[in-house]
C-alpha positions in Angstrom: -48.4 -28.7 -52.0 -51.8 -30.5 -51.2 -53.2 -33.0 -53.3 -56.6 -34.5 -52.3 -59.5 -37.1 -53.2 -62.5 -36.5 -52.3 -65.2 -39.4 -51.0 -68.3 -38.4 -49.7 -67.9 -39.4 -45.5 -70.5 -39.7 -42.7 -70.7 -37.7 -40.0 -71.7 -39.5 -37.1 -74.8 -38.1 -34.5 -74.6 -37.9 -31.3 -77.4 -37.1 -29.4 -77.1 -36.1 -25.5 -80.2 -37.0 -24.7 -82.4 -40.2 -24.5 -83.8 -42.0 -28.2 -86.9 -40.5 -27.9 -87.5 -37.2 -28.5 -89.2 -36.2 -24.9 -86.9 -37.1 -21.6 -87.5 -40.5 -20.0 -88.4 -40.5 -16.7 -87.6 -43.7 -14.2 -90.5 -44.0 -11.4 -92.2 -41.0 -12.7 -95.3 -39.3 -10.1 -99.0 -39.9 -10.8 -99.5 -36.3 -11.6 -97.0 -34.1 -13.5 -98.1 -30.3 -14.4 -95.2 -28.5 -17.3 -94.9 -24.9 -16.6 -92.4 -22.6 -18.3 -90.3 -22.7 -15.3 -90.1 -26.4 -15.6 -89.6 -27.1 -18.9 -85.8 -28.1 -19.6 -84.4 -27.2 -23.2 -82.1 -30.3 -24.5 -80.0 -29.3 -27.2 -78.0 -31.9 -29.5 -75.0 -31.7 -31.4 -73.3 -33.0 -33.8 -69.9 -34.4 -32.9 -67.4 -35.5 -36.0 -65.8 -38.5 -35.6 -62.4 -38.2 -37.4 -60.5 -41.6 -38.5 -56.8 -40.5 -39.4 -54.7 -42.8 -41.0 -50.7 -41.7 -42.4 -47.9 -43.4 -44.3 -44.4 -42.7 -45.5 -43.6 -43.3 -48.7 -40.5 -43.6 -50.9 -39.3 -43.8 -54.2 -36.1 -44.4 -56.7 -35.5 -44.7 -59.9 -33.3 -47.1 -62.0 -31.9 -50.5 -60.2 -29.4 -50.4 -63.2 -26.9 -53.7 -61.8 -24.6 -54.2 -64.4 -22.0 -57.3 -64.5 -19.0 -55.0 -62.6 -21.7 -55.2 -59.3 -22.1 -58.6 -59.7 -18.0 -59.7 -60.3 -17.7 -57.2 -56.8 -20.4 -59.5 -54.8 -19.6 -62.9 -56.9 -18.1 -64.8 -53.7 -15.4 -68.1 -54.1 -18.6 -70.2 -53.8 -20.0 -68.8 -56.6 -22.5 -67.2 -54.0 -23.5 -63.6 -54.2 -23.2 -61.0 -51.1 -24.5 -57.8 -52.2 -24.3 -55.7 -48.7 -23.1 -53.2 -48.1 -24.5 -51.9 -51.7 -27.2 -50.1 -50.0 -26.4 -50.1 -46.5 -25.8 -46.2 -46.4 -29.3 -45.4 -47.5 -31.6 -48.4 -46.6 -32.4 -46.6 -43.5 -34.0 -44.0 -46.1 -35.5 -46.5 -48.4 -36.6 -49.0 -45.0 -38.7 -45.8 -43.7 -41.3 -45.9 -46.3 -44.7 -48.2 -45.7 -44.4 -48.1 -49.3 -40.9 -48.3 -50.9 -40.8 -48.3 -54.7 -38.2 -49.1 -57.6 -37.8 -49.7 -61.2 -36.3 -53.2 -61.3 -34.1 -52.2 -64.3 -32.4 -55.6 -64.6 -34.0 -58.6 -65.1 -33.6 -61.1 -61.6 -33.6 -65.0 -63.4 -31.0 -66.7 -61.3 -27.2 -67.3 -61.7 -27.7 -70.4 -63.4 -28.4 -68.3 -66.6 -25.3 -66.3 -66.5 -25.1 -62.5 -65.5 -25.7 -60.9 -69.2 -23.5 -60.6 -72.3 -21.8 -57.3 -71.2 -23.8 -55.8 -74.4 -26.8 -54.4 -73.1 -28.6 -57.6 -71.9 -29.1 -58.2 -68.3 -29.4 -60.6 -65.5 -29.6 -60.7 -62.1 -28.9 -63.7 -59.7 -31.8 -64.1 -56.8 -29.3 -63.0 -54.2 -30.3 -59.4 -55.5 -33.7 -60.4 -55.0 -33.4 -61.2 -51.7 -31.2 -58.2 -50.7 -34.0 -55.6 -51.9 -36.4 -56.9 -49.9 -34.2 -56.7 -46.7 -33.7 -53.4 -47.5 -37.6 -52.4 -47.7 -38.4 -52.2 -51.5 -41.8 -53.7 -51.7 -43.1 -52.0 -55.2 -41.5 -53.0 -58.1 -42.0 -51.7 -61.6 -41.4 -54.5 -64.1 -41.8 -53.1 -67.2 -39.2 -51.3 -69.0 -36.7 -52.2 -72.2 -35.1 -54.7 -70.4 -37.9 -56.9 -69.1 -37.4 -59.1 -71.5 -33.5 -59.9 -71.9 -34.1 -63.2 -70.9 -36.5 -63.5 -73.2 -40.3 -65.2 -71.6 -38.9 -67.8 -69.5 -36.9 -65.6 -67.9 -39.6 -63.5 -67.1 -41.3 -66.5 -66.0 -38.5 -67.3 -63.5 -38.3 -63.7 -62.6 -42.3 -63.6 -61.6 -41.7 -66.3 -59.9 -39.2 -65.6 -57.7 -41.1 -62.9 -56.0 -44.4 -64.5 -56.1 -43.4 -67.6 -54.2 -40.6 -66.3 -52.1 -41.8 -62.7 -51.3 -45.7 -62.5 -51.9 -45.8 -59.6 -49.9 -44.1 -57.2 -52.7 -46.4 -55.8 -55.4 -45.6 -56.3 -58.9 -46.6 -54.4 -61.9 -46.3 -53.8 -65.7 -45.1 -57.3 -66.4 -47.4 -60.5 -66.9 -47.5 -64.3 -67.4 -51.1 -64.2 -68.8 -53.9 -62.1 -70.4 -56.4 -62.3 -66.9 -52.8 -61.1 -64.9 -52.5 -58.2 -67.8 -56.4 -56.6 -66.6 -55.6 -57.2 -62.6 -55.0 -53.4 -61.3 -52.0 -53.9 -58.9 -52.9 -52.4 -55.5 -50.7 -52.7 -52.0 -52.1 -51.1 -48.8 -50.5 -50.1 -45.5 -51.7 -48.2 -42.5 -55.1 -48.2 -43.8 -54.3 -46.3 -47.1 -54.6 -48.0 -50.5 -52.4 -47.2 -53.4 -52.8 -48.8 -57.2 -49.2 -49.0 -59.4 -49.5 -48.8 -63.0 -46.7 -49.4 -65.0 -45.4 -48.9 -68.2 -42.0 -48.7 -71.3 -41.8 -46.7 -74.1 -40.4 -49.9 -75.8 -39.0 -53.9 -75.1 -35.3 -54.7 -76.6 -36.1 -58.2 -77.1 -39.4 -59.2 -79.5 -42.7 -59.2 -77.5 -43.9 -62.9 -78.4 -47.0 -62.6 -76.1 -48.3 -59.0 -76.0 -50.0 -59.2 -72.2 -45.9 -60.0 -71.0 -45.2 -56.8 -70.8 -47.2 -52.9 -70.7 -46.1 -51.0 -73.7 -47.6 -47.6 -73.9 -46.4 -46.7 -77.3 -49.1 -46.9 -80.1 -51.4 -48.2 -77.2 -51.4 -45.1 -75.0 -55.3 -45.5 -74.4 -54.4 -48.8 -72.9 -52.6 -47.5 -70.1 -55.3 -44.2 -69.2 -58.0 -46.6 -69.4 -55.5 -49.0 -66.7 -55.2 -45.3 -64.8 -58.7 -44.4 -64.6 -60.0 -48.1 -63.3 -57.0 -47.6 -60.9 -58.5 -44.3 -59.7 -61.6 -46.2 -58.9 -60.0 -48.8 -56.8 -57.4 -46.8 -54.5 -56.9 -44.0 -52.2 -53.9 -43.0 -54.5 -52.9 -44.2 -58.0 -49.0 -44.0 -58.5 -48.0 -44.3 -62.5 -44.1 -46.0 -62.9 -43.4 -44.8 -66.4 -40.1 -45.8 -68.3 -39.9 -42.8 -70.8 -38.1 -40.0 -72.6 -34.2 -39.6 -74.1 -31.0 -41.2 -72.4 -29.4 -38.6 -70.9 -31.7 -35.5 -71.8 -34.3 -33.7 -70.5 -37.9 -33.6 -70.2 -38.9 -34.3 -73.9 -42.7 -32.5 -75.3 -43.5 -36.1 -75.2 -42.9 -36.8 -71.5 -45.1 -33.4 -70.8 -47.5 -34.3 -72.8 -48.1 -37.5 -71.8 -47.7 -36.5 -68.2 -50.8 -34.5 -68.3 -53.0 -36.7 -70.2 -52.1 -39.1 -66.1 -52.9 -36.6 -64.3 -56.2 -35.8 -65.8 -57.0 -39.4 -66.1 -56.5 -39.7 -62.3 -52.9 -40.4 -61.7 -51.6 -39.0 -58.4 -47.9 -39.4 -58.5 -45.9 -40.4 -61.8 -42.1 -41.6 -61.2 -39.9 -41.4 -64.4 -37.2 -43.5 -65.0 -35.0 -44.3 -68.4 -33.2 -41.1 -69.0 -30.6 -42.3 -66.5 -29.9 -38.7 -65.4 -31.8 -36.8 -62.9 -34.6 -34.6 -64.1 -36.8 -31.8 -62.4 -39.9 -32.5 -60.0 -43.3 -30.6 -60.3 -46.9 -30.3 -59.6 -49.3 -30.2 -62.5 -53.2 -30.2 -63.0 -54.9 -33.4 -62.2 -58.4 -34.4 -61.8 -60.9 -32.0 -60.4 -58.6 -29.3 -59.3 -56.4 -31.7 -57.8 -52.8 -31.4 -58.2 -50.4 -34.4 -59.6 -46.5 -34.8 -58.4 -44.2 -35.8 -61.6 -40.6 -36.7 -61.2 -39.6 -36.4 -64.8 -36.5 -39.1 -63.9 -35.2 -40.1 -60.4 -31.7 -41.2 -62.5 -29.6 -44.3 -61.7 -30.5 -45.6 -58.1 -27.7 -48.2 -58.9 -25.9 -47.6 -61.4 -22.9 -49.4 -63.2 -19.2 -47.8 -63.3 -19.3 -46.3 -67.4 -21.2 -45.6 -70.5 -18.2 -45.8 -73.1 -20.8 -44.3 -75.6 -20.7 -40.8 -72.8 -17.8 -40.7 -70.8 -18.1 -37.1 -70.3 -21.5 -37.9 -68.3 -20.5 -40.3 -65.9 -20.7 -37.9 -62.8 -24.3 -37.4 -63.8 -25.3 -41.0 -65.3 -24.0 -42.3 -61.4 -26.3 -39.7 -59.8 -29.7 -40.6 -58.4 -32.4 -39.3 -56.0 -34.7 -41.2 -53.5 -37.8 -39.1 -53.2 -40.2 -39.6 -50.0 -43.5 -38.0 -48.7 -46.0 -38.3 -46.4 -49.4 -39.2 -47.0 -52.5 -38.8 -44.9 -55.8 -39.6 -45.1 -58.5 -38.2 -42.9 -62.6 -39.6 -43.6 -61.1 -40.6 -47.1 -59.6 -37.0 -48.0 -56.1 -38.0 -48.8 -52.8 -35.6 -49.1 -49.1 -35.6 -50.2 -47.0 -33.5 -48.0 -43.7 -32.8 -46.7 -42.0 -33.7 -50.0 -38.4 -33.9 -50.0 -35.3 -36.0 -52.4 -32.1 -37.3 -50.8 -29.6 -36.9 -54.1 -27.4 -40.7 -54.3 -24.3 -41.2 -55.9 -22.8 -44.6 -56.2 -19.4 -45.2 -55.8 -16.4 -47.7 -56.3 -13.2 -48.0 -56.2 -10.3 -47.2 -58.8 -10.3 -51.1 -59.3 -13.7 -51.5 -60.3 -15.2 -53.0 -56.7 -16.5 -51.5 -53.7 -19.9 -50.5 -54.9 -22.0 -48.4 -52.5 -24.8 -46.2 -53.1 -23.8 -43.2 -50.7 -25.4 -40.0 -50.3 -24.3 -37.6 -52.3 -24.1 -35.2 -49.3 -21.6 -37.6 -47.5 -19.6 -37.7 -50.4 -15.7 -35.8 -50.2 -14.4 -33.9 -52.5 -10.6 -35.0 -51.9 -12.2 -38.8 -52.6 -14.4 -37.8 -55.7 -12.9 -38.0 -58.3 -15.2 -38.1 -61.2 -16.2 -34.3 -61.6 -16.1 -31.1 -59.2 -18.5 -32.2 -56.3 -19.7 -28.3 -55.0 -20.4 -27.8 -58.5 -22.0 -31.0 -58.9 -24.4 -30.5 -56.3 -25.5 -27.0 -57.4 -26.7 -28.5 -60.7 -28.6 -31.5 -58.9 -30.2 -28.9 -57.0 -31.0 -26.9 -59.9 -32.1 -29.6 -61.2 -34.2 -31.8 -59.0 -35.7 -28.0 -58.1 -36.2 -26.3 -61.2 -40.0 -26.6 -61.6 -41.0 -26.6 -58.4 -39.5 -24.9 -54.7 -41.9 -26.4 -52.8 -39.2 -29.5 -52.6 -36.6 -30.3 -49.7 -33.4 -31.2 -50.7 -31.3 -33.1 -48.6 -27.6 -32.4 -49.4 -25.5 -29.3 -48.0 -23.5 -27.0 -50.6 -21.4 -23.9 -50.4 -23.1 -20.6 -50.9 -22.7 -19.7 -54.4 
C-alpha cells in the first residue's frame, strides 16, 4: 500500500543548445547566405532531475519496565545493567533511521526508588541510557503514567534526555506552555517526520495542564496539533495511548482514528491495550491512505497481571513494526510493511528478562500457553484488517 504527499516540484530545463535562441558562431565569415539545405533544426528537451531520498523506519509499543526488570539488572553496587534485555532484537529496532517507542515508565533516577509495586513507576537512568544504545530515538511521553512521579519527576525525566541525549525527539510531555505549541519534528536521510502524542487520561492529578497532551474532552487540541504538523513535515506520525486493557479496537479508537487521518496524520501507533491489535489502511487526506496499528502490545513487558492471569501469554506479546519510506521531488511513500511478533521471557525465578522473537521461541521451553497456537492468533491478529502486511514468524500449516 502507497501512501503519498503531494508538493508541487520543479522540473529542471535543459536546453542543448547555446542561451540564445539562434546558434553562436565563433569567427563567423563576412558573408553568410541560409538556404534550406543549410538550415540545422535544434531541438530541446526537457530532462527531469530526480532527487531520491529513503529511510527505514521502526516502531514498538509499550516499554512497560516493571520493578521484577529492575530487581533482575539491580547489580551489588546498586548499579543497573539492563543488557541483554534487548539484545535479541536491537538489531531490528537499530535498523530504523527513525526508531520509535512509548516510554511507558517514567525514567527519574534510582535515587527516587523504583515504584511502589502498585501501579506507579520509575525507572533508573541506566534504562535511559540502554535505549539509546539500542537505536530508539522517538519517544512518546505521554500516557497514564507520565506523571507517577508527580512534576518534578517529569522534570528530571525531560531532563535526562535533553541534556544527555539531545539527539532523541520527545513528545507529548512538557515543562512549559511555549514547549506545549512546539510541533516535534526529527529528520534523517533528508525526510522530515512530525510526532504528535497523546493519553486518553493521567493517573496522577495534572497540576499544570501544558505537562502533559490529554486528548480527552480536548480532542480538537490534538487535530489542530496534527494539521500544523502536516504543514511542517514530509510525514506526520500520531503516538496515541488509547482504548480498553486487554480488548480490542473500541468504536472509540475507530472513530478517532479517522478523524487523524483526515486531519493529515500518516501513521498512528497505538499503545495501552497491552495486547496486540490488528493493522490497517484507512482514508486520509486527499485520497491518501493512513497506516493504523490499533496496539503494538507490550514491547517490554513485566512477568503478571494478578487481576488476568489467564492473559499472560498475550499481555507478554508484542510486535516491532518497520517500513520503508521514500521520497522522490517531495512525493513521499510507505512501503514494504512488515511486524516482527516479540515475546519476552524470564526465568521460572523471576530473572532472565529478554525480549526474544517470538519465532525463536520453543515450544519444549514455553511454558506459558501452546506456542503454534499462539502464533496463529498473533497472525490472525496483527493481519486481520489488512494482508498487505509481512509477518515475520514461522508456524505449522493449520
Amino acid at each position: 500500500m502507497v501512501n503519498y504527499k503531494f508538493v508541487m516540484f520543479a522540473c529542471i530545463l535543459v536546453v542543448l543548445s547555446s542561451c540564445a535562441s539562434e546558434p553562436t558562431y565563433t569567427n563567423p565569415p563576412e558573408e553568410f547566405t541560409v538556404s534550406d539545405e543549410t538550415i540545422e533544426v535544434i531541438e530541446t528537451e526537457e530532462e527531469e532531475i530526480i532527487e531520491s531520498e529513503t529511510a527505514h523506519f521502526t516502531a514498538v509499543g509499550d516499554l512497560l519496565v516493571e520493578r521484577p526488570i529492575l530487581y533482575d539488572a539491580e547489580q551489588k553496587d546498586g548499579s543497573f545493567l539492563f543488557d541483554p534485555l534487548l539484545s535479541n532484537v536491537e538489531h531490528y529496532i537499530n535498523r530504523g533511521d527513525f526508531a520509535y517507542a512509548n516510554q511507558e515508565t517514567p525514567i527519574t533516577g534510582a535515587d527516587f526508588g523504583i515504584g511502589d509495586g502498585d501501579f506507579v513507576f520509575n525507572n533508573p537512568y541506566e534504562l535511559g541510557h540502554y535505549y539509546y544504545e539500542v537505536g530508539f530515538n522517538m519517544l512518546q511521553l505521554a500516557n497514564n503514567h507520565t506523571l507517577d512521579m508527580e512534576f518534578s519527576g517529569l522534570e528530571r525525566n525531560i531532563d535526562f534526555w535533553r541534556t544527555t541525549y539531545p539527539d532523541v525527539l520527545l513528545s507529548g510531555a512538557h515543562l512549559s506552555t511555549e514547549d506545549r505549541h512546539i510541533i516535534p519534528i526529527i529528520e534523517r536521510n533528508g525526510i522530515s517526520i512530525a510526532l504528535i502524542s497523546s493519553t486518553y487520561s493521567s493517573n496522577k492529578p495534572v497540576e499544570f495542564p501544558h505537562s502533559v497532551n490529554i486528548f480527552t474532552e480536548n480532542e480538537e487540541q490534538l487535530l489542530d496539533d496534527v494539521a500544523r504538523a502536516n504543514e511542517m513535515a514530509d510525514l506526520v506520525a500520531v503516538g496515541i495511548h488509547w482504548g480498553r486493557e486487554y480488548q480490542q479496537p473500541t468504536a472509540e479508537q475507530t472513530e478517532l482514528a479517522h478523524s487523524l487521518a483526515q486531519n493529515g496524520a500518516d501513521i498512528i501507533i497505538g499503545h495501552h491495550p497491552h495486547v496486540l491489535q490488528p493493522i490497517e489502511w484507512i482514508d486520509g487526506q486527499n485520497d491518501q491512505q493512513t497506516l493504523v496499528a490499533y496496539s503494538l502490545g507490550n514491547f517490554i513487558s513485566g512477568p503478571f497481571d494478578d487481576r488476568v492471569p489467564e492473559l499472560d501469554c498475550d499481555r507478554l506479546t508484542g510486535a516491532l513494526m518497520g517500513f520503508d519510506v521514500s521520497k522522490e521531488n517531495d512525493v513521499v511513500t510507505i512501503d514494504s510493511l512488515y511486524t516482527v511478533p516479540t515475546f519476552t521471557s524470564f526465568s521460572e525465578d523471576f530473572n532472565e528478562f529478554r525480549v526474544v522473537p517470538l519465532d525463536e521461541m520453543e515450544q519444549d521451553k514455553f511454558r506459558w500457553c501452546d506456542l503454534e497456537q499462539h502464533k496463529q492468533h498473533v497472525h490472525e491478529t496483527l493481519t486481520r484488517s489488512t494482508d498487505e502486511i509481512e509477518v515475520i514468524m514461522d508456524m505449522e500449516p493449520k
